[in-house]
C-alpha positions as CSV (number, residue, x, y, z in Angstrom):
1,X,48.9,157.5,-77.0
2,X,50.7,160.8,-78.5
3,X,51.1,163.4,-76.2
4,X,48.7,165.9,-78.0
5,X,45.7,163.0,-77.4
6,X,47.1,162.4,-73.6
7,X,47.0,166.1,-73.0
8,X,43.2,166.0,-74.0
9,X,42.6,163.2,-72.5
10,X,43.7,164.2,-69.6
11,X,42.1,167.3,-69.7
12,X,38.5,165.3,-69.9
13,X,39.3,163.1,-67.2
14,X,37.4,163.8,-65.0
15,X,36.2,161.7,-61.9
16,X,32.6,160.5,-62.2
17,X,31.6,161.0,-58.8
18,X,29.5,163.6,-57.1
19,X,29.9,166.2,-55.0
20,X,27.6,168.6,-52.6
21,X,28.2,171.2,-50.0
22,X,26.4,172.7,-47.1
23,X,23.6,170.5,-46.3
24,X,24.1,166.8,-44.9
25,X,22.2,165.3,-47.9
26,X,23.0,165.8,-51.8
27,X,20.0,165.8,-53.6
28,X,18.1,163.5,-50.8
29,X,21.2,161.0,-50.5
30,X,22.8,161.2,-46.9
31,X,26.8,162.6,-48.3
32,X,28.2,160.1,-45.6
33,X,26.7,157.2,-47.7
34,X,28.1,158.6,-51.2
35,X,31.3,158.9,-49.3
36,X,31.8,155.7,-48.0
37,X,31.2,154.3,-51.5
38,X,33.3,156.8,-53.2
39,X,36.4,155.3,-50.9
40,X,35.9,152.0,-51.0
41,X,35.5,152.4,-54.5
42,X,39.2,153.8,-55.0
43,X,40.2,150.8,-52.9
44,X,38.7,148.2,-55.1
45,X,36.4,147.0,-52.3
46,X,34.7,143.8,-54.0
47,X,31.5,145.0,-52.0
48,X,31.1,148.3,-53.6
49,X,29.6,147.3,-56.7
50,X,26.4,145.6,-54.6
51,X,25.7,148.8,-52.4
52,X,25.7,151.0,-56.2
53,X,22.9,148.6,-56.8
54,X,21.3,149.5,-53.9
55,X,21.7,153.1,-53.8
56,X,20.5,153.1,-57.4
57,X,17.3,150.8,-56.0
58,X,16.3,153.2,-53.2
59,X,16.6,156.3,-54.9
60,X,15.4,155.1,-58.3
61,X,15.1,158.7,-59.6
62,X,18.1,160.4,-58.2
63,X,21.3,160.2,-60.7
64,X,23.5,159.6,-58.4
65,X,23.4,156.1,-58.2
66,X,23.8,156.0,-62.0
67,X,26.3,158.5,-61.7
68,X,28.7,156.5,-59.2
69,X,28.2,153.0,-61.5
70,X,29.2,155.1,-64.6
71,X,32.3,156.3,-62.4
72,X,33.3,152.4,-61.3
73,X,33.2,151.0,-64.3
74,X,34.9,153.9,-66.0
75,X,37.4,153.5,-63.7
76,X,37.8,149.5,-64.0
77,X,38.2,149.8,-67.5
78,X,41.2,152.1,-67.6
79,X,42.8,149.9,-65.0
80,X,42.1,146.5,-66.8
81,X,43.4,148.8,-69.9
82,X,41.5,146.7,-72.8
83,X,38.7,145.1,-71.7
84,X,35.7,144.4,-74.1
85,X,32.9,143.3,-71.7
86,X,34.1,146.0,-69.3
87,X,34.0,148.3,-72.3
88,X,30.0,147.6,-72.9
89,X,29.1,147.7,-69.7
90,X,30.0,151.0,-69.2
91,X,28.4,151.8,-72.6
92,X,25.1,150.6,-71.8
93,X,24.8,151.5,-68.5
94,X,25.8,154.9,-68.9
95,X,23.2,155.6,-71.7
96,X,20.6,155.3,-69.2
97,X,22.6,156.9,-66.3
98,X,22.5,160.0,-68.8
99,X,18.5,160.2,-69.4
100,X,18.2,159.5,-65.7
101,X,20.2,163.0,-65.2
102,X,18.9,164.6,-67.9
103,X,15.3,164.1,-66.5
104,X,16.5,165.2,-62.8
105,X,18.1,168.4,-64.1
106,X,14.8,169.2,-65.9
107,X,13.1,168.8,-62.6
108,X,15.6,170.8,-60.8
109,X,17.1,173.6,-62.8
110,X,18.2,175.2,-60.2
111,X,20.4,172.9,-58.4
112,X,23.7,173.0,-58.8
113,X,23.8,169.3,-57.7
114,X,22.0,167.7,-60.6
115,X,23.6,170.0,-63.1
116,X,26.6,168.6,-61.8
117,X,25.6,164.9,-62.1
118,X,24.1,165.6,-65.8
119,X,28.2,167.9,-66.5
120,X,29.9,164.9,-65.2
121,X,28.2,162.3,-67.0
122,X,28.4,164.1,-70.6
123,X,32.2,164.7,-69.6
124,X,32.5,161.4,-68.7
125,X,31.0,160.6,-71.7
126,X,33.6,162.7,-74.1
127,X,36.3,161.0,-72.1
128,X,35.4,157.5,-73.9
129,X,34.6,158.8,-77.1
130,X,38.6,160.4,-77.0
131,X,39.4,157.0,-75.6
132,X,38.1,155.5,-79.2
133,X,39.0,159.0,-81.5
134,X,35.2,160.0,-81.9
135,X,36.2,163.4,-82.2
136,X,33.6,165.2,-83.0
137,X,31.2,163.1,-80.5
138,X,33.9,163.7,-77.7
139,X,33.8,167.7,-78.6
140,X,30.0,168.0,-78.2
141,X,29.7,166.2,-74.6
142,X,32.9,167.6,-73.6
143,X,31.7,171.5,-74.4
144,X,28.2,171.0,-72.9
145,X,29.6,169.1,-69.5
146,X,32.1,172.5,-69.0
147,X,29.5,174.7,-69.8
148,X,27.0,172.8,-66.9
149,X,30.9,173.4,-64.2
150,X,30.7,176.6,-65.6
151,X,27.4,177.8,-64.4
152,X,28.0,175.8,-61.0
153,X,30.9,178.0,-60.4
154,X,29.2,181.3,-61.5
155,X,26.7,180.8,-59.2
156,X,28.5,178.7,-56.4
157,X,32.2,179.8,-56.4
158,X,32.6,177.4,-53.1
159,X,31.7,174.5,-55.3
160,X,34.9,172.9,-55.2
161,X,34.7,169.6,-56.5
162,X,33.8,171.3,-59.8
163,X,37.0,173.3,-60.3
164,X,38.9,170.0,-60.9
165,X,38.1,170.3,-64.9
166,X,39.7,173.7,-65.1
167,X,42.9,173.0,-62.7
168,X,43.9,170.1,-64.8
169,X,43.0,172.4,-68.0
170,X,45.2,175.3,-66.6
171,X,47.8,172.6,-66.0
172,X,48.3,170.5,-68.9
173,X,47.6,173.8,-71.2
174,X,50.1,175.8,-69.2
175,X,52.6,175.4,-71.8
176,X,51.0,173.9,-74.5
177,X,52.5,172.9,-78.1
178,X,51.0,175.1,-81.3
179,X,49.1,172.5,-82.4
180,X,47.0,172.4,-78.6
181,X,46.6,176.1,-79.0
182,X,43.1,176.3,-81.3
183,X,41.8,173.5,-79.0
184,X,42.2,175.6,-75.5
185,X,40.9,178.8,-77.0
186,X,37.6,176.2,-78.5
187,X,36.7,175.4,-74.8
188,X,38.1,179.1,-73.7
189,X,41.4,177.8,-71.7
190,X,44.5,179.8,-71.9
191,X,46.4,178.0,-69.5
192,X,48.2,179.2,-66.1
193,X,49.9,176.2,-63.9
194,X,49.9,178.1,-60.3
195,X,45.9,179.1,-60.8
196,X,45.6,175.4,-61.9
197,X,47.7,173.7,-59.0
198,X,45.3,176.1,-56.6
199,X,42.4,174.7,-57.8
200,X,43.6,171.4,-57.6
201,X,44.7,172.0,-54.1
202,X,41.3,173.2,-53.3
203,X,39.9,170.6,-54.5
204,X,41.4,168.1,-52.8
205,X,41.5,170.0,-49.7
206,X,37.8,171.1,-49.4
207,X,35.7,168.6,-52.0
208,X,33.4,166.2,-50.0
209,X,34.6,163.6,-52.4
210,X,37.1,164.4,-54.6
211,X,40.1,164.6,-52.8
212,X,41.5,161.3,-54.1
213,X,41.2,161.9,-57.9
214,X,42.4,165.1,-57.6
215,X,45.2,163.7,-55.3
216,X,45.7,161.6,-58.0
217,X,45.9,164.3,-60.9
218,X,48.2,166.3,-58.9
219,X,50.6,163.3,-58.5
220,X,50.7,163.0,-62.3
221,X,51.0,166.7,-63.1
222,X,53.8,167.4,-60.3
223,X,56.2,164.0,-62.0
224,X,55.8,164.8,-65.8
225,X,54.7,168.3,-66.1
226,X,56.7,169.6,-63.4
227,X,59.4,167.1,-63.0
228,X,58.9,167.8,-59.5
229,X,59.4,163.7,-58.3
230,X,59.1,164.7,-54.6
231,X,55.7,166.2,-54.8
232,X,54.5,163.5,-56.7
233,X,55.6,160.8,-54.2
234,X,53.8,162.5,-51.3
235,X,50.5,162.4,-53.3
236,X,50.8,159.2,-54.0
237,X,52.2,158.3,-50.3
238,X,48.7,160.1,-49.7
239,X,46.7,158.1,-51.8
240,X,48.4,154.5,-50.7
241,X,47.3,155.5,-47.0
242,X,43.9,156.3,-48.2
243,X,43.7,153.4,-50.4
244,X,46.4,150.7,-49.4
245,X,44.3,148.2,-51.6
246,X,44.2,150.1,-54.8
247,X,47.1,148.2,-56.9
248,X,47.5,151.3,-60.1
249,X,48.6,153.5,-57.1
250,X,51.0,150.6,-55.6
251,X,52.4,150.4,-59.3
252,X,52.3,154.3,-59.9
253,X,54.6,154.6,-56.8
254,X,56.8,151.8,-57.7
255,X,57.5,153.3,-61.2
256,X,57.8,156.2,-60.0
257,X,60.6,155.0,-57.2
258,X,62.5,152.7,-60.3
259,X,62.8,156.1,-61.9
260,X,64.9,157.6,-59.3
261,X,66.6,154.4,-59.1
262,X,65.6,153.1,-55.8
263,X,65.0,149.7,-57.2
264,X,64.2,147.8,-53.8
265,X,61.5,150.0,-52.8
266,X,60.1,149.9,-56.2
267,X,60.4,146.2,-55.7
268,X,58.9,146.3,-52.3
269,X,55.9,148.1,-54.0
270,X,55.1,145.9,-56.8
271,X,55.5,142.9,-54.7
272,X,53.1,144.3,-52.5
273,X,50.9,145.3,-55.4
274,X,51.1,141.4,-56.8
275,X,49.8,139.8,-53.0
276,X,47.0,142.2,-53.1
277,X,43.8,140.0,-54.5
278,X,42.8,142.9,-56.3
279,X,45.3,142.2,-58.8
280,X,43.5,139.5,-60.5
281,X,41.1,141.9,-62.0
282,X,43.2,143.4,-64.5
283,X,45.5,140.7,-66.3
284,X,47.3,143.3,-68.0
285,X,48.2,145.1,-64.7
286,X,49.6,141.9,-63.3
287,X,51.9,140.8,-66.6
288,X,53.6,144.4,-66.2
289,X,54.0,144.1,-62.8
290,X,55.5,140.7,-62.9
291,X,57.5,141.4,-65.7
292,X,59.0,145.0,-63.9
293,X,59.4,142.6,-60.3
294,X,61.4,140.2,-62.7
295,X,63.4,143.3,-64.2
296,X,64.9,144.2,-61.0
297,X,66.0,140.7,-60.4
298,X,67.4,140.7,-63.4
299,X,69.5,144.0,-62.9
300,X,70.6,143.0,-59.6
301,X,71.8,139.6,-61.2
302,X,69.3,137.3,-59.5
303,X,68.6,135.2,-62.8
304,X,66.9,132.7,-61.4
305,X,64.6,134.8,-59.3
306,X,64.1,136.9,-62.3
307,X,63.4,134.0,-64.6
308,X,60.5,132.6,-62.2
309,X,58.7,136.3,-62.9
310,X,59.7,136.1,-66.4
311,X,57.7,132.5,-66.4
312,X,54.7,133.9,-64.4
313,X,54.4,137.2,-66.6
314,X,54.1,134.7,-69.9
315,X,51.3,132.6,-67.4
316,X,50.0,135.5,-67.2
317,X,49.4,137.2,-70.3
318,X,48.2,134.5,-72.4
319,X,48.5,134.5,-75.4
320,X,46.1,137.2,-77.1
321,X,46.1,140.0,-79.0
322,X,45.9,142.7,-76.2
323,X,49.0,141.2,-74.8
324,X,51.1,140.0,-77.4
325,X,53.5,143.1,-76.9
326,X,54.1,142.9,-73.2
327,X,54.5,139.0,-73.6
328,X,57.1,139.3,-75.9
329,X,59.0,141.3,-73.2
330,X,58.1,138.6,-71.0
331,X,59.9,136.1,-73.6
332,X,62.9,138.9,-73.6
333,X,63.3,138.8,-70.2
334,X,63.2,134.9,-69.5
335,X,66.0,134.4,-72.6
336,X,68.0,137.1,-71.0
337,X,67.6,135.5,-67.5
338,X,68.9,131.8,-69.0
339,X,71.8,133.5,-70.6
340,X,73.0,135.6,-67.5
341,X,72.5,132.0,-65.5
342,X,75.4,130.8,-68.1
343,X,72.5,128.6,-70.0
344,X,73.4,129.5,-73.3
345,X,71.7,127.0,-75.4
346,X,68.1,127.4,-73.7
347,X,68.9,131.0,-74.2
348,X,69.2,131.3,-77.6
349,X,66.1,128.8,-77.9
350,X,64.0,131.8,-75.9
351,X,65.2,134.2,-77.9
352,X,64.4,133.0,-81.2
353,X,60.6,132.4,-79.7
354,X,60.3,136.2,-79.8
355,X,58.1,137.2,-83.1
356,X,58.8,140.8,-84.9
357,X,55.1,141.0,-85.4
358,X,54.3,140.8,-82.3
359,X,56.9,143.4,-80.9
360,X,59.4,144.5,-83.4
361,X,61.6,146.6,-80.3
362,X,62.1,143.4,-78.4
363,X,62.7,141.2,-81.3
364,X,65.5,143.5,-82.8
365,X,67.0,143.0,-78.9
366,X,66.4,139.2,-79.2
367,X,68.2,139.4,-82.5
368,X,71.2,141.2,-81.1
369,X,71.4,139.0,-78.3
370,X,71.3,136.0,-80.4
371,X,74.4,137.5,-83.0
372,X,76.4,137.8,-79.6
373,X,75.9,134.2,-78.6
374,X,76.6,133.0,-82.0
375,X,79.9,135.2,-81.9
């Protein structure tokens, strides 16, 4: 994804979970219950999925239900990163998630709560279509869900859950290439990085329920926006105590500890990321992570450590389109294991298994590797 589409992107991303101050209930729904789920959510609790249903079955007309499901499966696809039946479920669920709020916010014009369910839905909504370059698709939802946080925050300034559009806006548009430019002034953004981190913070310090995605966007903004590594481990040291079962924040942290060069807690953090069961839900997730575990054998010249992740990450990935290019890193790292183990011959065997069309990057390294051997 280019950086101009991730800035968007992450602009739009926005949790699809609800949110509701002053009283006990949001819009009939006790907030303790929509809580509870919202967490266990984030921590891939297995369960979750059954007590949507039955949110969605006693409150038949509320979208909240809807709204939640549309949220998890949102969230499941960008974690299993391509998955088809994933992809459909969320389609066709969220078509009727979105009359379900469009009917309560005719009912109830006036509350800020269902305007918010019907704004995060349609935003929700623009998300995908940028997901899959519908551009012009992605434009209308995304307008018309900002103009629904708008008039929350008009009206309701202590509405905090729905500043978390305009933080990450103010963030990610803070210093925005020219090309960015006529899309802030489109959705009226000009950018400021201390308003946004403020609203963020507020956000996460005074939402009912959004404290862990906007935990989350702050960890992302304060390591590649701000280059501020620190920050971004304590939000993520946050969300890991929050969430010790949610394996993307286990990886996130362990990339983000490999950068810095602190290979054995990386390591430490994707092993414990591998044992979680969780893990078997996103194939893709688990190749990377077995692959990354193997790297750090590798560089610490444990070959035949490294070569038994090497083996699982091609176990793995199988072989299919989707994964083709991280299996071919996976081949990579299981011919450069054999040859640092002195077994040259099954080495250069390995190598030569590595296909250009699958990944051209590692099969010009197989290619070099191979030239040396031959030497």
């Amino acid at each position: 994804m280019g950086f101009g589409r991730r800035c968007i992107s992450l602009v739009l991303t926005l949790l699809l979970v609800s949110a509701a101050f002053g009283s006990e209930l949001f819009l009939s729904i006790p907030r303790e219950r929509i809580s509870d789920i919202i967490f266990r959510m984030y921590n891939l609790d297995p369960s979750v999925e059954s007590d949507v249903k039955d949110l969605i079955s006693a409150y038949p007309d509320s979208p909240v239900g809807p709204l939640l499901e549309s949220g998890r499966l949102f969230m499941l696809q960008n974690y299993a990163m391509v998955d088809p039946a994933l992809r459909e479920a969320f389609e066709n669920h969220t078509k009727e998630a979105l009359k379900t709020a469009k009917s309560s916010f005719r009912e109830n014009r006036e509350s800020p709560e269902a305007r918010y369910c019907l704004g995060m839905l349609e935003l929700g909504i623009a998300r995908y279509h940028i997901d899959r370059r519908h551009w012009f698709r992605a434009l209308f939802k995304a307008k018309s869900g900002l103009r629904h946080l708008r008039k929350i925050l008009e009206t309701y300034p202590d509405f905090h859950d729905a500043k978390l559009a305009f933080g990450m806006a103010n963030c990610y548009l803070d210093d925005a290439p020219s090309y960015l430019r006529p899309f802030a002034m489109l959705f009226g953004f000009k950018g400021d990085m201390e308003t946004g981190l403020i609203q963020l913070d507020e956000v996460k310090k005074n939402g009912l329920f959004l404290t862990l995605e906007s935990s989350a966007n702050l960890a992302e903004i304060h390591w590649f926006l701000r280059e501020d590594r620190a920050a971004a481990r304590r939000e993520l040291e946050f969300l890991i105590q929050e969430c010790p079962d949610n394996v993307m924040f286990l990886r996130m942290i362990g990339v983000l500890e490999r950068a810095e060069k602190r290979n054995d807690v990386a390591h430490e953090y994707f092993k414990k990321a591998l044992s979680k069961p969780q893990i078997d839900q996103f194939q893709r997730l688990r190749t990377e992570l077995l692959l990354k575990t193997g790297e750090i054998h590798h560089g610490n010249g444990d070959f035949d450590s490294a070569l038994q992740y090497a083996n699982r990450a091609i176990q793995s990935s199988e072989d299919g389109r989707t994964l083709r290019w991280i299996r071919s890193w996976a081949f990579l790292l299981r011919a450069a294991s054999l040859h640092g183990a002195g077994r040259l011959e099954e080495a250069r065997t390995a190598y030569l298994e590595i296909k250009e069309s699958e990944n051209s990057s590692a099969f010009k390294r197989a290619q070099t590797e191979i030239e040396k051997l031959d030497a």
